[in-house]
C-alpha positions in Angstrom: 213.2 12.9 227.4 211.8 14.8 224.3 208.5 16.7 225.1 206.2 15.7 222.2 203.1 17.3 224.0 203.3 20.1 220.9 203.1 17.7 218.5 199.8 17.4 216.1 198.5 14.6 214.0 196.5 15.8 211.7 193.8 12.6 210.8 192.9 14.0 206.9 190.1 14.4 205.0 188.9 10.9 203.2 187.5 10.7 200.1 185.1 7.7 200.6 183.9 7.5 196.5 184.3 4.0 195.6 185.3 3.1 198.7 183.5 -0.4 200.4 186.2 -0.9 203.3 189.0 0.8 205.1 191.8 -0.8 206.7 193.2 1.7 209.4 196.4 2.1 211.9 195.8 2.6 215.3 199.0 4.4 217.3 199.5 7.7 216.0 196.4 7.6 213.6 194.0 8.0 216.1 195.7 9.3 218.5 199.0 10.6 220.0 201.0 7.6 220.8 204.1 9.9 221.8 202.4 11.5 224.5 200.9 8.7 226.0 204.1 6.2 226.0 206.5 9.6 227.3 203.9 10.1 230.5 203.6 6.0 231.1 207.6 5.7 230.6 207.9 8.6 233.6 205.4 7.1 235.8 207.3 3.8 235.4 210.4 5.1 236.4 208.8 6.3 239.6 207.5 3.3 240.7 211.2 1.5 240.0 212.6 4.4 241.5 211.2 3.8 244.8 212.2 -0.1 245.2 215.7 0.0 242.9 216.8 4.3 243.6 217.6 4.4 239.2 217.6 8.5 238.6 216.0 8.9 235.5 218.7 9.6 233.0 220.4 5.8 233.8 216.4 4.6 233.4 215.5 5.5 230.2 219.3 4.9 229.2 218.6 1.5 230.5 214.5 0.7 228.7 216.5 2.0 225.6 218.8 -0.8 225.8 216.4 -3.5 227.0 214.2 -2.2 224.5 216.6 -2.8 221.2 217.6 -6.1 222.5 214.1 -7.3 222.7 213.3 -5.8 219.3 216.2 -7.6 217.8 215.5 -10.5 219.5 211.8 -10.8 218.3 211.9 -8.9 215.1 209.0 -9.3 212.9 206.9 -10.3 216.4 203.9 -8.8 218.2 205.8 -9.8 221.1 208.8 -7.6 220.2 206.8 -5.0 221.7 206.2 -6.2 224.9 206.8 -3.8 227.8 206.6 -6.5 230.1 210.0 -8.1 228.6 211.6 -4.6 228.2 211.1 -4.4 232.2 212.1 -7.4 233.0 215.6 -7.2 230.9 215.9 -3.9 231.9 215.8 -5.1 235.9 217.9 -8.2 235.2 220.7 -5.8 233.8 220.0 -3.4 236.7 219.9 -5.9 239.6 221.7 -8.5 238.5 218.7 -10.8 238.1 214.9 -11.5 237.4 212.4 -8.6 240.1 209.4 -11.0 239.0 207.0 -9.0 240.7 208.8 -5.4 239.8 208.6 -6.8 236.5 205.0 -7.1 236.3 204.0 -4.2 238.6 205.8 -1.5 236.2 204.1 -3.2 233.0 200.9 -2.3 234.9 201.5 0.9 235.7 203.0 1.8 232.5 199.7 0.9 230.4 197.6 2.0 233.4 199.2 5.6 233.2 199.5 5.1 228.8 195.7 4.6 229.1 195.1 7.5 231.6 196.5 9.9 228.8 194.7 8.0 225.5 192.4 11.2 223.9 191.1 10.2 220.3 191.1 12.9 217.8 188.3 15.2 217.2 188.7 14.5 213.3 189.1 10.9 213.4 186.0 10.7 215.3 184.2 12.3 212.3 186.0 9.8 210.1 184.8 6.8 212.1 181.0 8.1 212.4 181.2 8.8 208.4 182.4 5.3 207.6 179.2 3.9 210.0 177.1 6.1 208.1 178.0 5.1 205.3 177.9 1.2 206.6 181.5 1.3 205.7 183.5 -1.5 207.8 186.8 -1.1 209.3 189.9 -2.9 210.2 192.5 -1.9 212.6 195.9 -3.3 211.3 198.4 -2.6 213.7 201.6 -4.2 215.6 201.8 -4.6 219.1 200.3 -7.3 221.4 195.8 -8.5 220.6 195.2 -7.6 224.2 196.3 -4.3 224.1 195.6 -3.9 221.3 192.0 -4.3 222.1 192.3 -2.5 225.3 192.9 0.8 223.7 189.9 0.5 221.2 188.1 0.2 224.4 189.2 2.9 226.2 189.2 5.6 223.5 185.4 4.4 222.8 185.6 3.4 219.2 184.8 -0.5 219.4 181.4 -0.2 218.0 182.7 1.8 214.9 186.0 -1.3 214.6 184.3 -4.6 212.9 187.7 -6.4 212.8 191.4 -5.9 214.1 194.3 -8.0 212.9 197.8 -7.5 215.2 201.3 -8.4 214.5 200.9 -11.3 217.2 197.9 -12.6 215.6 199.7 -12.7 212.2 203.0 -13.6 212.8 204.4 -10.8 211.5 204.9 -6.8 211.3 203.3 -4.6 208.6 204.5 -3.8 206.0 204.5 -7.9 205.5 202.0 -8.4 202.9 200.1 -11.0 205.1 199.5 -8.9 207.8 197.3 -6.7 205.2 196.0 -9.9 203.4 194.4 -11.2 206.6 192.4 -7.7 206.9 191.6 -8.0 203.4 189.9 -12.0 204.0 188.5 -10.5 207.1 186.7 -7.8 205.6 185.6 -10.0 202.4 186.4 -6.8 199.8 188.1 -6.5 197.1 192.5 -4.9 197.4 191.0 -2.5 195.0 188.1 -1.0 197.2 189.7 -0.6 199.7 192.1 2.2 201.5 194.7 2.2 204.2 195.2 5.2 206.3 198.2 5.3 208.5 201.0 7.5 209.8 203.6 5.2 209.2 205.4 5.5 205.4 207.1 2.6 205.0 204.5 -0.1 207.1 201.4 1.7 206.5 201.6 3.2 203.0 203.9 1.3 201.3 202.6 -1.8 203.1 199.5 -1.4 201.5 200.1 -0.3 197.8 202.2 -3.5 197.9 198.4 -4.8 197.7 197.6 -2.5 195.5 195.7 -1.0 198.2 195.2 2.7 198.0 196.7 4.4 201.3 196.7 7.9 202.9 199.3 9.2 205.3 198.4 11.0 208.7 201.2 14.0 209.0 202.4 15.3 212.1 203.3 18.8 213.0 
């Protein structure tokens, strides 16, 4: 696996002029979704390890797999994300069938090590404080499942800066699908042109947006 721990994202300075509501990614906006998933995906091969003996190399080779046929499965669903299906194939093409309770204990210890790891960043702190200040609400627009969604808000301690979040399992669809953004615009009650999308993702977070006509920064990595 890739050690990502040395990589940055750098969360911008925002020009708020003009600005009555911000519409803002979650993973690798506000903070490192890399390092989290690489130290949950290793702590879930442990725990398979012990019941199933899978060295690691034949483990990740195997979520990769699981992983793509979920995602082409689902496309375009919050549920194409789920880690609980990308176990549970990923058992069923190691052992031959469905470990139901394998299945469910390495979903819980992968988002119970992701969360362990979770750090918000210093600068999007400030960024979040500045919009309160300014009475400026907020909408997280991001794929993934509502619940776990919500579970990371919680545990980076940002919900009371968040007034709304809309997920790709509460739309129906990924970003950059223009209803995904147009349900965060009804939510917020502002105007496409008053708003801004910040986002490190090019083609579903910028180019998402400005399909609005929504103004959109990109968070950069280095």
């Amino acid at each position: 696996m890739t050690d990502r721990n040395n990589v940055e994202i750098e969360f911008p300075e925002v020009d708020l002029t003009g600005i009555q509501g911000v519409l803002l990614d979650l993973d690798d906006t506000l903070y490192s979704y890399d390092r989290c998933h690489d130290y949950a995906l290793l702590k879930a091969h442990v725990h398979i390890n012990g019941h199933l003996n899978l060295d690691c190399d034949e483990f990740l080779k195997e979520y990769s797999k699981a992983r793509a046929r979920v995602n082409t499965e689902l496309k375009g669903q919050g549920s194409s994300h789920s880690r609980l299906l990308y176990f549970q194939k990923l058992l069923e093409s190691v052992a031959g069938k469905t470990n139901f309770s394998l299945s469910i204990s390495s979903e819980e210890v992968y988002w119970r090590s992701f969360f362990e790891k979770m750090e918000l960043l210093t600068d999007a702190r400030y960024f979040l404080e500045k919009c309160k200040n300014k009475h400026i609400p907020i909408c997280i627009v991001t794929d993934l499942t509502a619940k776990i969604q919500m579970e990371k808000i919680v545990k980076l301690g940002i919900a009371d800066y968040i007034d709304f979040l809309v997920s790709s399992e509460e739309a129906g669809v990924e970003k950059p699908h223009p209803y995904i953004f147009k349900l965060a615009v009804e939510k917020l009650g502002i105007d496409n042109d008053k708003l801004i999308m910040i986002g490190d993702n090019i083609n579903r977070d910028v180019l998402g947006a400005r399909l609005l006509n929504i103004k959109s920064i990109h968070i950069s990595k280095k």
